[in-house]
Every structure is written in C-alpha cells, then in structure tokens.
C-alpha positions in Angstrom: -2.6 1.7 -19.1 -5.2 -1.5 -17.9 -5.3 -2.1 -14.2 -3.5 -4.9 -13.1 -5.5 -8.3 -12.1 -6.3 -8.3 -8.8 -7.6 -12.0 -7.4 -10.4 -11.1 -5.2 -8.8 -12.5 -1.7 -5.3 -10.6 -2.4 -5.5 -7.9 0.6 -6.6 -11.0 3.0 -4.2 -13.2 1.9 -1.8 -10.6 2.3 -2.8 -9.4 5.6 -2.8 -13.1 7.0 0.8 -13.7 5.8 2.1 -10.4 7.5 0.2 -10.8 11.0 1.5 -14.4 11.0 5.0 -13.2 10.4 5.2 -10.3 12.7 6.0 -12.3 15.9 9.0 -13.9 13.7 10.4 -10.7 12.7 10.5 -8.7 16.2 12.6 -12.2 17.6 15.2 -12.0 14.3 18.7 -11.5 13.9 17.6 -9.3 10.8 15.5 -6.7 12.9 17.8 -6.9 15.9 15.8 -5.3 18.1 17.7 -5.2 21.4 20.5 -3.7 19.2 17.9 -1.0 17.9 16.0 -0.3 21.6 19.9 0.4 22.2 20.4 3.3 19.2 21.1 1.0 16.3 19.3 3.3 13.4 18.2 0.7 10.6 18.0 3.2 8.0 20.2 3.0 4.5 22.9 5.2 4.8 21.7 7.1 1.6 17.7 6.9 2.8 19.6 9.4 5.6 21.5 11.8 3.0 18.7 11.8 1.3 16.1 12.7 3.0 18.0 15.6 4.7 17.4 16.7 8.1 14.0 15.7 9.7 14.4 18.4 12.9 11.3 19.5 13.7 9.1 18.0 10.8 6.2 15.9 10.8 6.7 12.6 8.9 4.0 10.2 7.9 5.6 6.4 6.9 3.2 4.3 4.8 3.1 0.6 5.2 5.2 0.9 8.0 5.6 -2.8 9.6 6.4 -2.5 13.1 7.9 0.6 12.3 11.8 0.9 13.2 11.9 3.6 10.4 9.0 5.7 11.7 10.7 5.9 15.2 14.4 5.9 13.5 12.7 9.5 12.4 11.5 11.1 15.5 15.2 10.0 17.2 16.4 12.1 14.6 14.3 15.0 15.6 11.4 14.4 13.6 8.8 16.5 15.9 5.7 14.2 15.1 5.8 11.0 12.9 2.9 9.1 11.9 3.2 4.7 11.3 0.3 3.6 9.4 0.2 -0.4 8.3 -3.0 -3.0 7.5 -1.4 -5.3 10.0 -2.7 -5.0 13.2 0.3 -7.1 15.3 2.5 -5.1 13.7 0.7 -1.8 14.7 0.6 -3.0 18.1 4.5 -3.9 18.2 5.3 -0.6 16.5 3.2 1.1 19.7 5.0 -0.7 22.1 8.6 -0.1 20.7 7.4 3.9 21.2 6.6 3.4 24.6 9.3 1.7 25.5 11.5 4.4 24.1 9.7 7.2 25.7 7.7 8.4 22.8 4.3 9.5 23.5 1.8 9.0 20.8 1.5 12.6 19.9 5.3 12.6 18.9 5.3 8.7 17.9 1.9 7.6 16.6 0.3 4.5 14.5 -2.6 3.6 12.9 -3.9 0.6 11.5 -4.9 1.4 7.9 -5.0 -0.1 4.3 -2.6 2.5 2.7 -5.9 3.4 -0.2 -7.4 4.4 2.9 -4.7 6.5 4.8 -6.0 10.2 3.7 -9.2 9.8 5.7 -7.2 7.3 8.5 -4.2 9.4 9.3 -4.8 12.2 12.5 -3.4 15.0 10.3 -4.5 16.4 6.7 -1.3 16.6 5.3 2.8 16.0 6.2 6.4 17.8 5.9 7.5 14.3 4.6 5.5 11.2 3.4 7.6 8.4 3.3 7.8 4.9 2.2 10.5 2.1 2.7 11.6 -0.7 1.0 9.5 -3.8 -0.2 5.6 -1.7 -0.3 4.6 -1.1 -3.6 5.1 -4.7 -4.5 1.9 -5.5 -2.3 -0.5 -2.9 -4.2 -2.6 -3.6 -7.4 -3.2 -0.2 -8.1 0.1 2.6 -8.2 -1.9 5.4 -9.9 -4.1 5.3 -6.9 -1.8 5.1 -4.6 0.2 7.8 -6.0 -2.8 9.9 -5.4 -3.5 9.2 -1.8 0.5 9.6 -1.3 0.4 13.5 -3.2 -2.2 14.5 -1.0 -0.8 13.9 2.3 2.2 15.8 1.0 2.3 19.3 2.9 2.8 22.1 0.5 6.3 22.6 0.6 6.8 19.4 1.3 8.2 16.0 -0.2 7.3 12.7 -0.8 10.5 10.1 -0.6 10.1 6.4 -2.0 13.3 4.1 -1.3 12.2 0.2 -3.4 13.8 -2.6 -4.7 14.7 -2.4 -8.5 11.6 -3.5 -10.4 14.7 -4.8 -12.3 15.3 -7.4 -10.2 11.9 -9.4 -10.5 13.2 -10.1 -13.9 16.5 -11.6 -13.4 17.1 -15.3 -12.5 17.0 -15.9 -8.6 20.8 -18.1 -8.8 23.0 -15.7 -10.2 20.8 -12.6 -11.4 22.8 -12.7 -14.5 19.9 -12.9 -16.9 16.6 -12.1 -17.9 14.2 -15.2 -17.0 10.8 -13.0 -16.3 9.1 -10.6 -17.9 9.8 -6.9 -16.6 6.6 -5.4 -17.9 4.4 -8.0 -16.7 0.9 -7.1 -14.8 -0.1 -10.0 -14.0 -0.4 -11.0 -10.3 2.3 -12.9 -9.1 1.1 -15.8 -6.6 2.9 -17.7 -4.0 2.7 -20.1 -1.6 6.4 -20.0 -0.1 6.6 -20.9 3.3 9.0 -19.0 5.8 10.0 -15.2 5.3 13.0 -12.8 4.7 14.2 -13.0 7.8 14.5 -16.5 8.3 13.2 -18.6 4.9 12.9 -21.8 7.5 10.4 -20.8 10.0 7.2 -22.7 9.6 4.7 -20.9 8.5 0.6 -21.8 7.6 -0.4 -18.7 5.8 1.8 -19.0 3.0 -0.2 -17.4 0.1 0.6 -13.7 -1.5 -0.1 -12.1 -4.1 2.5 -9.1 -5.5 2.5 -6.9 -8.3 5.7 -5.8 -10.6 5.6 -1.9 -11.2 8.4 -0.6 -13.6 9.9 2.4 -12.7 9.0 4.5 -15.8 5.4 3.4 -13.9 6.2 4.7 -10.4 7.5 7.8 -11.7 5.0 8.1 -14.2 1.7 8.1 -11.4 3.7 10.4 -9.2 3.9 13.0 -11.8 0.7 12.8 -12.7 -0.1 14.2 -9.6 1.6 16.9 -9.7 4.6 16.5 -7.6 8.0 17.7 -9.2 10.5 14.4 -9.4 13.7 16.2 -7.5 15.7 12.9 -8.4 15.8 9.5 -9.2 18.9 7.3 -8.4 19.7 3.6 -8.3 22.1 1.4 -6.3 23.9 -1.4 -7.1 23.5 -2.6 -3.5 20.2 -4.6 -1.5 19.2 -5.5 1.7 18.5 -9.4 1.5 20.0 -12.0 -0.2 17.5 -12.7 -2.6 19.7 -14.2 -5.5 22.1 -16.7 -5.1 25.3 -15.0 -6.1 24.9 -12.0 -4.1 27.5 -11.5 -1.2 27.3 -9.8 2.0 29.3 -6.6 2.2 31.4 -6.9 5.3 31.0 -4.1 7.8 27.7 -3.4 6.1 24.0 -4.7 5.9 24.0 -4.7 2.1 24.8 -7.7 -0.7 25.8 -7.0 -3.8 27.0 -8.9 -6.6 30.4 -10.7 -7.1 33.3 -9.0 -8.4 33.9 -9.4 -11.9 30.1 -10.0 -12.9 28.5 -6.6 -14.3 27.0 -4.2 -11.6 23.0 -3.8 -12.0 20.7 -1.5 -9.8 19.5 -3.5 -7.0 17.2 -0.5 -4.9 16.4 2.8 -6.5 15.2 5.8 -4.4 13.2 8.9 -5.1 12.3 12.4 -4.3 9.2 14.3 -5.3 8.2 18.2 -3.9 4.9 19.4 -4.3 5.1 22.9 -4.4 4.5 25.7 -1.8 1.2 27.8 -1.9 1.7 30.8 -4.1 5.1 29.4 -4.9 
C-alpha cells in the first residue's frame, strides 16, 4: 500500500495546535479536573473490562495528553505507568497532576516524545501493557510504522490495547451521520483551519491548522499483525465521546452520545486487543 501524503510542516502544525490548546483543556468542563483530582476515573467503562486488571503491571500510554488515563492506571494498581506525548505543556501538566496526587515519577512518569521516536525515548525496553486512547492515530501519516514502534515496546507476554474513533465516522455527514459524504478509503491528508477545540469549539484560538489522516480499520489491524502480535479481539460501539455530528444525543447518566432512536445504530468507537507472545511460548 503507498504512504499517505504528508505536507512537510504536519508534525509542527500539529504540535502548535495541541500546546496552544492544553491550557483550555485542563480549565474545561470536559476534563473536569477537580472532579478527577477527587477520584473521578475518565476511562470508558468497556476500556476498563477490557483491559482487565492492571495490579501490579507496568503500562506505557502513547500520545497521552495531559494524561488522565496514564494516572487513571497507576490508581488502579498499575505499579509503574509511563505518559509519553510531543506536547511539551501537556507533559508538564500531566507531571504536575502526578505530583499532586502523590505519585512519584518512578511509579507515574512522562516523557516528551514524537510517538516514531518512543522505543529509544521511553525509560524502559519494553511494557506489560502498551496503550493508546482515543483520537491518536488520526494525527500519524504512517500506521505501519507506528505499529512497529508500538509491537516492540510490548513485553513478551504482554498486550497492546488500542481504543479509536470508527474510521467509519470520517465518512458520514457531520448533521445527521446518516450518509456517506466522504470517501472512507481516502489517504489524502486532511487539512484544517478550524478554530476552537473539542472541548469548547468557541475559544479563540491562533494556531488553527492540522493536518489528520483516515486509517481504515482493515488498515490498523492489518500493520498490527504484520508485526506479529495475535489480534485477541476487535469490537465496535455504537456509542462516542463528543458530539461530533449533529444528531447525536447525550446519554443521560453517562458521558457518551449516540444516535437518535429510530435512525439505524452504526459503530461510533471500536477497541482492540493484541498479545505478543511469551518467550518459548
């Protein structure tokens, strides 16, 4: 398969637009961090079940942000966990949410990183869990190299677990997501200039430009394979995190949106697990 496009100034652009927009997110409603300095864990309730029990496991999260997920980890027994992210604000915020929760950086660490580079960046050669949250592999040209760098921190024994928006969705119409208005199987960069920012799509905002990549998921799965790392399962939910279409609707009680009752469900998110195997196993 060709390599995607990739416009020469994408990883600056990129990195301008998330350091701008890390001093919005750690004030938002959406991040709520008193509520999460206070025990709120932001994790999906199936990123939980599914990746089992973290006691006493070291956990590497890639393109972490200011890393509520990393630290959602090591409160749930995680014995060392690992943030690595490009952004440097955001690295700084994630290492002052440890301290102030009492983490040291042996148990709660981060590392400021392009995710290509995170083999020789990381402190440790490989993890019980590599994991990655929602809304990363959007910002990466290249998923076959990624998906390398990502099998080799994997800890014989060990898993990888990816948790994404539906490349579905990139397809659909943003008013009603009812039909197809993009093409799914696109590689061409996709370039924007949108001010504001998930959390709140009115804050001003100068450094507007991204660039993003579609990757199918016959793709993602594809590159992790070819690795070597055993797919343990793949699953899709008809629920997301944002309300990135029109139509969606908040699910009371809940932090998801999903679409209207009486329109037909689609897979909004999709999550994965992938084992390497154990030495000699």
């Amino acid at each position: 398969m060709a390599r995607p496009i990739a416009p020469k100034d994408w990883r600056e652009a990129n990195r301008a637009r998330w350091d701008e927009r890390v001093p919005i997110h750690l004030t938002s409603d959406y991040y709520d961090l008193e509520a999460f300095r206070a025990g709120r864990d932001p994790l999906c309730d199936f990123q939980i079940d599914e990746v089992g029990d973290v006691t006493g496991k070291s956990l590497l999260h890639l393109q972490c942000h200011i890393g509520l997920d990393t630290l959602s980890f090591a409160r749930r027994g995680a014995a060392r966990v690992v943030g690595l992210d490009f952004s440097e604000p955001a690295v700084a915020a994630a290492r002052g949410l440890a301290t102030e929760l009492g983490l040291t950086p042996d148990r709660a660490g981060f590392v400021t990183a392009d995710v290509y580079d995170a083999v020789a960046a990381v402190p440790d050669a490989a993890y019980d869990v590599v994991y990655t949250g929602i809304g990363a592999l959007c910002w990466l040209p290249d998923l076959e190299r990624w998906a390398q760098v990502a099998a080799e921190l994997v800890a014989p024994g060990g898993f990888l677990y990816l948790s994404e928006f539906h490349p579905l969705t990139d397809a659909l119409d943003d008013a009603s997501a009812s039909r197809i208005a993009h093409d799914y199987f696109s590689r061409e960069p996709w370039i924007d200039e949108t001010p504001g920012t998930y959390t709140d799509f009115d804050a001003p905002t100068r450094n507007n430009r991204s660039v993003e990549w579609q990757h199918p998921l016959g793709a993602v799965v594809s590159a992790l394979a070819a690795q070597g790392l055993r797919i343990e399962f793949l699953r899709e939910h008809d629920k997301t995190l944002f309300a990135r279409f029109g139509s969606l609707q908040r699910v009371a009680g809940t932090p998801y949106y999903r679409l209207p009752p009486g329109q037909p469900r689609i897979p909004l998110m999709y999550s994965l697990r992938a084992s390497k195997p154990a030495t000699g196993g």
